[in-house]
VOPAGU-2260 file (C-alpha; in pm, 1 decimal, decimal comma):
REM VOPAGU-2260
SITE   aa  ch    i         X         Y         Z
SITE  UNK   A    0   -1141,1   -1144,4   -1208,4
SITE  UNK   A    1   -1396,2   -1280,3    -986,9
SITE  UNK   A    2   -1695,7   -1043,7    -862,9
SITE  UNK   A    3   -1572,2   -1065,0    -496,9
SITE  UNK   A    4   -1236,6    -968,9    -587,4
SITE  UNK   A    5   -1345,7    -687,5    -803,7
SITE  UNK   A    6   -1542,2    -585,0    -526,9
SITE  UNK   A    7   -1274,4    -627,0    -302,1
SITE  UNK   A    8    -990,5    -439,7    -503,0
SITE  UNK   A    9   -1271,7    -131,6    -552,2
SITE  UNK   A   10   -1258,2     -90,5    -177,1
SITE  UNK   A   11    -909,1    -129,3    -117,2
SITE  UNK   A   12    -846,4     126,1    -380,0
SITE  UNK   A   13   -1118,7     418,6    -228,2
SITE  UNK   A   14    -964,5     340,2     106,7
SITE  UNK   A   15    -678,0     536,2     -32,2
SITE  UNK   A   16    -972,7     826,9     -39,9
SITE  UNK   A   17    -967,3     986,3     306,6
SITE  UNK   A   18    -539,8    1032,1     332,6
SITE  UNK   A   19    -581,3    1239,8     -11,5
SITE  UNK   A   20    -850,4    1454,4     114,0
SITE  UNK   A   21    -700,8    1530,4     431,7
SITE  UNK   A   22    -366,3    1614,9     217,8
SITE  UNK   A   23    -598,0    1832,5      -6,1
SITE  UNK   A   24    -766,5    1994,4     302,9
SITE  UNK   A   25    -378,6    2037,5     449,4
SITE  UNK   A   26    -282,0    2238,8     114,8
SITE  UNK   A   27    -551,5    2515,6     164,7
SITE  UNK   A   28    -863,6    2371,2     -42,3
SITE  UNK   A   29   -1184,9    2373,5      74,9
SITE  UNK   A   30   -1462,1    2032,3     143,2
SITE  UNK   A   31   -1713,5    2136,6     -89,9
SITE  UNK   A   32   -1397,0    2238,8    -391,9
SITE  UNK   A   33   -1250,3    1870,5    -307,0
SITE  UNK   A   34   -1571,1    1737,3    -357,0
SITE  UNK   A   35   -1657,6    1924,6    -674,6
SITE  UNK   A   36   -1295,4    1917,7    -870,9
SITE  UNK   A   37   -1347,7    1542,5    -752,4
SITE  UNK   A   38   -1662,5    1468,7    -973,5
SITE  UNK   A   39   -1569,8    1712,5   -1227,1
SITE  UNK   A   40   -1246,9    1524,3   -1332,0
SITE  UNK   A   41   -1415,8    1161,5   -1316,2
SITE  UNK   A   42   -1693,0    1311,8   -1510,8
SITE  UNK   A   43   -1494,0    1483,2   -1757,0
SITE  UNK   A   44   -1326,4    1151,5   -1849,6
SITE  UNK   A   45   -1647,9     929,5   -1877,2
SITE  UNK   A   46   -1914,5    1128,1   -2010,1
SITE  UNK   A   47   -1711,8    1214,4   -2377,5
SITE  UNK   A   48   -1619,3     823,7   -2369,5
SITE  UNK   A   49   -1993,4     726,8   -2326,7
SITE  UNK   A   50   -2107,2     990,4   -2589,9
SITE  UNK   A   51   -1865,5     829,2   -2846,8
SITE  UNK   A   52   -1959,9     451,0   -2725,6
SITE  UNK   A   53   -2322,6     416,1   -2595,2
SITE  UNK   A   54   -2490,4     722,8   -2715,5
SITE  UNK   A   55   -2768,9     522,5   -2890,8
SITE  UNK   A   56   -2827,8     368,3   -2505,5
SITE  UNK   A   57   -2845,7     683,8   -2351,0
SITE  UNK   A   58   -3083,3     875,3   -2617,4
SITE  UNK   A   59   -3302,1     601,2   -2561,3
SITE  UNK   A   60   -3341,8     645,0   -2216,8
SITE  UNK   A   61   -3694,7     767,0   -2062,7
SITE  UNK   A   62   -3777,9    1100,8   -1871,2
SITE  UNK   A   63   -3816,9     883,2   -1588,2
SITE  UNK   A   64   -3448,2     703,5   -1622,9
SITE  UNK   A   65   -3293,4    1032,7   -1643,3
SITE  UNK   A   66   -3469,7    1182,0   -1296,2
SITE  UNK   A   67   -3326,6     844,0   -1095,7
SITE  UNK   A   68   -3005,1     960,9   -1280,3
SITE  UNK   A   69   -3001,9    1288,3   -1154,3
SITE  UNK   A   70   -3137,8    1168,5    -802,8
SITE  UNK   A   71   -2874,0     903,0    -790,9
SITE  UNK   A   72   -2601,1    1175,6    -858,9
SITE  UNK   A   73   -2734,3    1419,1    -596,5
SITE  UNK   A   74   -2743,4    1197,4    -349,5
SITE  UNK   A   75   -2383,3    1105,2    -415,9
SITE  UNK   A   76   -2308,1    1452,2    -426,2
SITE  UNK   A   77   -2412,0    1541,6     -91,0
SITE  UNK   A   78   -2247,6    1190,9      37,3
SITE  UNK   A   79   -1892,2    1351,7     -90,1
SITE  UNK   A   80   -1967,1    1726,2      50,2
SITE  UNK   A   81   -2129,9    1572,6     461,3
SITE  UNK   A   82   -1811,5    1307,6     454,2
SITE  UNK   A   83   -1537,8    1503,2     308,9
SITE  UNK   A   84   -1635,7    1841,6     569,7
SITE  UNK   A   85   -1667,3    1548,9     814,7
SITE  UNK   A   86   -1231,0    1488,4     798,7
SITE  UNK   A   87   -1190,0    1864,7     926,8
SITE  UNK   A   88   -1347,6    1778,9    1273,0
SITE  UNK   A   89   -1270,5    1378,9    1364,3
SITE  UNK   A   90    -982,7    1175,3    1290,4
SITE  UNK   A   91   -1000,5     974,8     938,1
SITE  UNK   A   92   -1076,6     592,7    1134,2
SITE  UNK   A   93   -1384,1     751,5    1302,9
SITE  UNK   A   94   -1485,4     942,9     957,2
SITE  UNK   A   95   -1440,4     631,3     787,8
SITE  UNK   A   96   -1603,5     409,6    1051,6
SITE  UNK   A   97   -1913,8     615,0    1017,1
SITE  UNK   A   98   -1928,6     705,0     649,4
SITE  UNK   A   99   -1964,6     272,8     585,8
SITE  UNK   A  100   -2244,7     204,1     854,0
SITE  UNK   A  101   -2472,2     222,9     533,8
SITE  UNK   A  102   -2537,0    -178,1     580,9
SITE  UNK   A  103   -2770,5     -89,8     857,2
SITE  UNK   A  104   -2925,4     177,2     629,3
SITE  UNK   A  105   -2943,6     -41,0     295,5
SITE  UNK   A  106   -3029,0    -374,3     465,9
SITE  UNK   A  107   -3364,6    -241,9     632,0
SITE  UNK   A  108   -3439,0     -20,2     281,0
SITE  UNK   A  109   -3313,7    -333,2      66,6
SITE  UNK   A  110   -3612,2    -534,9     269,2
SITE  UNK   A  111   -3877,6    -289,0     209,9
SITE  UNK   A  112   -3797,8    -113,2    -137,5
SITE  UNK   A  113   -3591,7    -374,3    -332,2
SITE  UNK   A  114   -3787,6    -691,9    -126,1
SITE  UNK   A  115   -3468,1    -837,3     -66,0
SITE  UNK   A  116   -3479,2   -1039,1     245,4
SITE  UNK   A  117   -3122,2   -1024,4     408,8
SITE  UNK   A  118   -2970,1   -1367,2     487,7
SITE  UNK   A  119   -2919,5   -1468,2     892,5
SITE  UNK   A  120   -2568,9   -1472,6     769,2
SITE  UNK   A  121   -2545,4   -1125,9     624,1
SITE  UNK   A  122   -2767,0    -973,9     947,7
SITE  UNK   A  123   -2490,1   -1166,3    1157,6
SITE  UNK   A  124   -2279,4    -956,9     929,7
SITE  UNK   A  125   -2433,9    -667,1     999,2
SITE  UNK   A  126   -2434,2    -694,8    1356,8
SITE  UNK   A  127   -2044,7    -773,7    1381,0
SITE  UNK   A  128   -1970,6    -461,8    1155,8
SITE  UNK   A  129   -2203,9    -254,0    1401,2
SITE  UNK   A  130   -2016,1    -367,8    1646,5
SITE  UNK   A  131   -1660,0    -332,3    1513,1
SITE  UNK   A  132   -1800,5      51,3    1399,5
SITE  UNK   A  133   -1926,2      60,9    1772,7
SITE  UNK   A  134   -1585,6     -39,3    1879,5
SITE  UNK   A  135   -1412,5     270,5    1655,0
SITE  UNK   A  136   -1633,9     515,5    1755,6
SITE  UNK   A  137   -1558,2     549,9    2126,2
SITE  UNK   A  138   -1204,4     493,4    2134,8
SITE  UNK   A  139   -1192,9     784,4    1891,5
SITE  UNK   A  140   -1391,6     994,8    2137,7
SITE  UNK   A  141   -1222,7     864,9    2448,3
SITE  UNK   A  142    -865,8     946,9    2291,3
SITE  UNK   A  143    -858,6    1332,7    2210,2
SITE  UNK   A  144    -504,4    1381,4    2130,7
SITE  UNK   A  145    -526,8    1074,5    1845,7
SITE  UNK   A  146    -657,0    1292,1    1574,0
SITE  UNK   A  147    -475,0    1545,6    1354,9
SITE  UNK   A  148    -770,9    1705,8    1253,6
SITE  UNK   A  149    -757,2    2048,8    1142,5
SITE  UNK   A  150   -1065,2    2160,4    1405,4
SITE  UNK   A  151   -1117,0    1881,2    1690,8
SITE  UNK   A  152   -1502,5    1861,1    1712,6
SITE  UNK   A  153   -1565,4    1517,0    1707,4
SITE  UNK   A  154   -1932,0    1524,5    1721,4
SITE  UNK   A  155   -1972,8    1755,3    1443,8
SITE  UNK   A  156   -1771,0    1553,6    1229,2
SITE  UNK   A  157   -1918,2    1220,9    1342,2
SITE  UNK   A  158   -2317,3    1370,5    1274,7
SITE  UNK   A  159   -2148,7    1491,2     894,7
SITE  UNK   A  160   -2048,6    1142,8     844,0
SITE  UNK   A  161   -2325,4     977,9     967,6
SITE  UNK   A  162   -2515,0    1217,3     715,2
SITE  UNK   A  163   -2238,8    1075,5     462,3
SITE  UNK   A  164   -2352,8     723,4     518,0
SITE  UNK   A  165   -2732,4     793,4     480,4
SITE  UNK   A  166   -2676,4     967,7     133,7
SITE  UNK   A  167   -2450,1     696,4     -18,9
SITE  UNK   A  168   -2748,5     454,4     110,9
SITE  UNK   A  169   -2973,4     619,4    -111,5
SITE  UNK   A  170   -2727,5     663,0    -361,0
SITE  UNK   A  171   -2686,8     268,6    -375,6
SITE  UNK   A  172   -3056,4     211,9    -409,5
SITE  UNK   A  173   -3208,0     438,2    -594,9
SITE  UNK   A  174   -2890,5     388,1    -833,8
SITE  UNK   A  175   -2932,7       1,0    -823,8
SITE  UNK   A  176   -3206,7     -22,0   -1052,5
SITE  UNK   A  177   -3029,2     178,3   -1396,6
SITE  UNK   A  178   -2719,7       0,4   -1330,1
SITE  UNK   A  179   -2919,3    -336,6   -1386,5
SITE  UNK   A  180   -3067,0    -159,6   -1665,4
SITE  UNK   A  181   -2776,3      -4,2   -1836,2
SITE  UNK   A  182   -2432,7     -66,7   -1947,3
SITE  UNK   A  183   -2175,1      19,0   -1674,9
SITE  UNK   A  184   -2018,8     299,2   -1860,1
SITE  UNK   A  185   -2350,4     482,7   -1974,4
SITE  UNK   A  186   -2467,9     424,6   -1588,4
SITE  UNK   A  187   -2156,9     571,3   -1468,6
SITE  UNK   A  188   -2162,4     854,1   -1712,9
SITE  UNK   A  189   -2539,5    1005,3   -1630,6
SITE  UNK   A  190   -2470,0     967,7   -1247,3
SITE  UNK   A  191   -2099,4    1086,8   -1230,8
SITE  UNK   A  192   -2204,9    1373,7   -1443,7
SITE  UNK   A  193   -2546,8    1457,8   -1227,8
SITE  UNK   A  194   -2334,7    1420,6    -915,0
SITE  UNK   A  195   -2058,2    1670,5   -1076,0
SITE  UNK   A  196   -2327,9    1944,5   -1211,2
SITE  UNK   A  197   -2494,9    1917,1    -856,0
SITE  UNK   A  198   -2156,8    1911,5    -620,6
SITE  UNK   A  199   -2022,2    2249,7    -816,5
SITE  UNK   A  200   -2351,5    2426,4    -814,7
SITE  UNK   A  201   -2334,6    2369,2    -422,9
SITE  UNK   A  202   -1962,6    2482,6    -413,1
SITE  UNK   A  203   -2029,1    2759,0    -620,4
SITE  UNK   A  204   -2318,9    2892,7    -396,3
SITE  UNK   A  205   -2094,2    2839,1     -86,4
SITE  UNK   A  206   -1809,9    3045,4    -240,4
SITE  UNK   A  207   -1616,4    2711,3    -254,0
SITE  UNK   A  208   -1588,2    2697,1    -666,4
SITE  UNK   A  209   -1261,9    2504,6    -782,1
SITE  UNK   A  210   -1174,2    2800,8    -902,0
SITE  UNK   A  211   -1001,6    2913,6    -527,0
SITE  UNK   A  212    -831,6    2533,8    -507,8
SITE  UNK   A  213    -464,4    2623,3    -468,4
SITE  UNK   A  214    -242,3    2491,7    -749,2
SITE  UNK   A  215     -58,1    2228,9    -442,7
SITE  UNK   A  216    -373,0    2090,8    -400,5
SITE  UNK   A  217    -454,5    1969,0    -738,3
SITE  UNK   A  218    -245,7    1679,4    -739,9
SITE  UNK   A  219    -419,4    1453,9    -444,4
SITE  UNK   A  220    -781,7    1565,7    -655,3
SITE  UNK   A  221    -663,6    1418,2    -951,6
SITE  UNK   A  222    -532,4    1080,5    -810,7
SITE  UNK   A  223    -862,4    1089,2    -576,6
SITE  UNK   A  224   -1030,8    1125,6    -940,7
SITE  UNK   A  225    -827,9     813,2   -1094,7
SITE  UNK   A  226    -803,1     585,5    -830,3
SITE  UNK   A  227   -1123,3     607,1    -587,7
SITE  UNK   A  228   -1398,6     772,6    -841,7
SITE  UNK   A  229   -1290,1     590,9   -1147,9
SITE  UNK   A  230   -1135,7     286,2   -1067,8
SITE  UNK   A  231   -1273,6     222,0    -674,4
SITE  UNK   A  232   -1645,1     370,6    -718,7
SITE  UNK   A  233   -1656,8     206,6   -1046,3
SITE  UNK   A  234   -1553,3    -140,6    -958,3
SITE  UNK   A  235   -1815,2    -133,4    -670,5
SITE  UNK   A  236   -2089,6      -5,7    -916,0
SITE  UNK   A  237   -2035,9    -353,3   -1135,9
SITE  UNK   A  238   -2048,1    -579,1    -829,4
SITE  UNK   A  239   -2366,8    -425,5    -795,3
SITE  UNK   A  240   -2467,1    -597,6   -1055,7
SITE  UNK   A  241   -2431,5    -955,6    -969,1
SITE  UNK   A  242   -2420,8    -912,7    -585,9
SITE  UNK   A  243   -2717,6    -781,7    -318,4
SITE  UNK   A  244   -2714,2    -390,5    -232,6
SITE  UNK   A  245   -2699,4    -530,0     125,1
SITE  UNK   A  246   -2345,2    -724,9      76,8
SITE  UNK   A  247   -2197,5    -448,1    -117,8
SITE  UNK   A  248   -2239,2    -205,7     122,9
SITE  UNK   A  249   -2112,3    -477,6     391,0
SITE  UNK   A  250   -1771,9    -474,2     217,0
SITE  UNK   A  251   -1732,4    -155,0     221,7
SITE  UNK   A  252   -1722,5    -157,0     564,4
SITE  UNK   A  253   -1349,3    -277,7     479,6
SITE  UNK   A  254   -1238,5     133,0     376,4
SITE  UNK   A  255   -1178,2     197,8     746,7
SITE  UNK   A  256    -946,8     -53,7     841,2
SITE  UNK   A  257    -703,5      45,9     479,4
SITE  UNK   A  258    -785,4     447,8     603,8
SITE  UNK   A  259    -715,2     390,1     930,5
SITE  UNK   A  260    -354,1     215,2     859,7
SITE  UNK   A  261    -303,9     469,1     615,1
SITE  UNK   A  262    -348,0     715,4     820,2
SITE  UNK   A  263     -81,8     519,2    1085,7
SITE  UNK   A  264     140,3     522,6     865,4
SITE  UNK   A  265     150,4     858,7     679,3
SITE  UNK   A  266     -19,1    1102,6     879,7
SITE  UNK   A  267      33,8     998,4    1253,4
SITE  UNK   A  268    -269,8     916,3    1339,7
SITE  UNK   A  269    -215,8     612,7    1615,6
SITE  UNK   A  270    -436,4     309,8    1634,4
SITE  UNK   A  271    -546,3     252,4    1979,3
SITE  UNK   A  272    -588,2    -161,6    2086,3
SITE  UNK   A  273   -1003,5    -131,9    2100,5
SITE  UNK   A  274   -1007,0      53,6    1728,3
SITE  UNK   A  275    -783,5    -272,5    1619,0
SITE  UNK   A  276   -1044,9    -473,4    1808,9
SITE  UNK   A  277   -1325,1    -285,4    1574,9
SITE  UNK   A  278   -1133,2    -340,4    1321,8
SITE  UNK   A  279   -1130,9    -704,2    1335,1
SITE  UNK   A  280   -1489,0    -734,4    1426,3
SITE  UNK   A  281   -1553,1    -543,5    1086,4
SITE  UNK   A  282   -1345,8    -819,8     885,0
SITE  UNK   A  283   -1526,4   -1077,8    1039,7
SITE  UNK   A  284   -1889,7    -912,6     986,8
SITE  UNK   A  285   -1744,6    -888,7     602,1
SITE  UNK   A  286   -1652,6   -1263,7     620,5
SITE  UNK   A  287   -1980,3   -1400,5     752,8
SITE  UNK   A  288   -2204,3   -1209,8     474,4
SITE  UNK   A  289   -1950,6   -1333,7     196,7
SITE  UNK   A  290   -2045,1   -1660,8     316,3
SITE  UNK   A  291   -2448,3   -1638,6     319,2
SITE  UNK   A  292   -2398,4   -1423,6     -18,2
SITE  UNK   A  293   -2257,7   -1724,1    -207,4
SITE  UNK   A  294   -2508,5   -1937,9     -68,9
SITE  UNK   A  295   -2776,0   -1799,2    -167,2
């Protein structure tokens, strides 16, 4: 499989992500328990696996690779806990929209930490997807009654979102670096398992601990364990290796438009003509960096 089509199945796969939290959130758990029972299971499965295949990569690891590690996994913590609070307030397209307007984050932090110049292709890119996000964004807000949201406060949930898409920025960049360093399933195994000790510790101190998840609830965690943490995060972790931050995070600007016909079709939610238009604009923006990403 090609790196653009790994890439490309990872984010088809955690667009899947936002319909099992909202079913989660409809069976009585809480944000912060979806978010910790989330990590917990991923890390549960990888961290044994990399004990028994690259411990002799991990002891050898420095003070200093292990702090990035546990940065990297905080910040993805706090990415799952702002976004997945942010579906109890705004509809899953404008969650989603917001959550993946990291390119604008990464691309000006990819310039100044990383010192990689973006492409005019990939800022083209960027622009479209701002636009297409743009686009989502108010005919979310102008539309009241298109949400199913358990608590209609679109601004709330747009601001935890937008918080979303600032952590998972950091998350990508400050992560980049041991990913290029280690193997894929020692990286994924120190930052899954930071992210997991960090997410329950916050749960727990918000009276949120997995332990008051409701037994109907358990079944969209684990498949949101399997299918976006381990198989869509994971996938998007090794195209970080061969492609820029600043492109990765592009294409993920493809989970709204798989959310948001998700959500058509099995939750209700209706798809008004200028989020289709913003939805298009986002395909293209993906399409034009693809293009200045192979060229360089």
């Amino acid at each position: 499989m090609s790196r653009h089509a790994a890439l490309a199945l990872g984010v088809a796969i955690v667009s899947t992500a936002a319909l099992l939290i909202r079913w989660a959130i409809d069976a009585g758990a809480s944000p912060l328990a979806i978010a910790a029972a989330r990590l917990a299971l991923a890390a549960a499965v990888v961290v044994p696996l990399a004990l028994m295949r690259r411990r002799a990569e991990l002891a050898a690891l420095r003070p200093s690779d292990w702090l990035i590690a546990a940065l990297s996994g905080a910040l993805l913590a706090v990415h799952f806990a702002t976004w997945i609070a942010s579906l109890q307030f705004t509809s899953v397209a404008s969650s989603v929209a917001l959550v993946t307007t990291n390119p604008l984050w990464v691309g000006l932090a990819s310039w100044w930490l990383l010192r990689e110049s973006p492409s005019r292709k990939t800022l083209q890119g960027i622009a479209l997807a701002a636009f297409g996000t743009a686009l989502i964004i108010v005919s979310d807000l102008a539309q009241p009654d298109a949400t199913i949201a358990s608590v209609r406060r679109p601004m709330l949930g747009n601001m935890l979102a937008l918080a979303g898409a600032m952590a998972i920025s950091g998350y990508l960049l400050v992560g980049r670096r041991l990913n290029l360093k280690l193997s894929l399933l020692a990286y994924i195994a120190i930052v899954y398992g930071a992210a997991a000790v960090v997410m329950n510790l916050m749960a727990s101190a918000a009276g949120q601990g997995i332990d008051r998840i409701p037994a109907a609830a358990w079944l969209p965690i684990a498949l949101m364990a399997l299918g976006p943490q381990l198989l869509g995060h994971t996938l998007i972790n090794a195209a970080l290796r061969r492609l820029s931050a600043t492109y990765v995070a592009l294409a993920i600007l493809g989970e709204p438009v798989g959310s948001a016909i998700l959500a058509w079709l099995l939750l209700g939610e209706s798809v008004a003509p200028l989020q289709l238009a913003g939805f298009a604009a986002l395909l293209a923006g993906i399409a034009v960096a693809a293009t200045g990403e192979r060229s360089r």
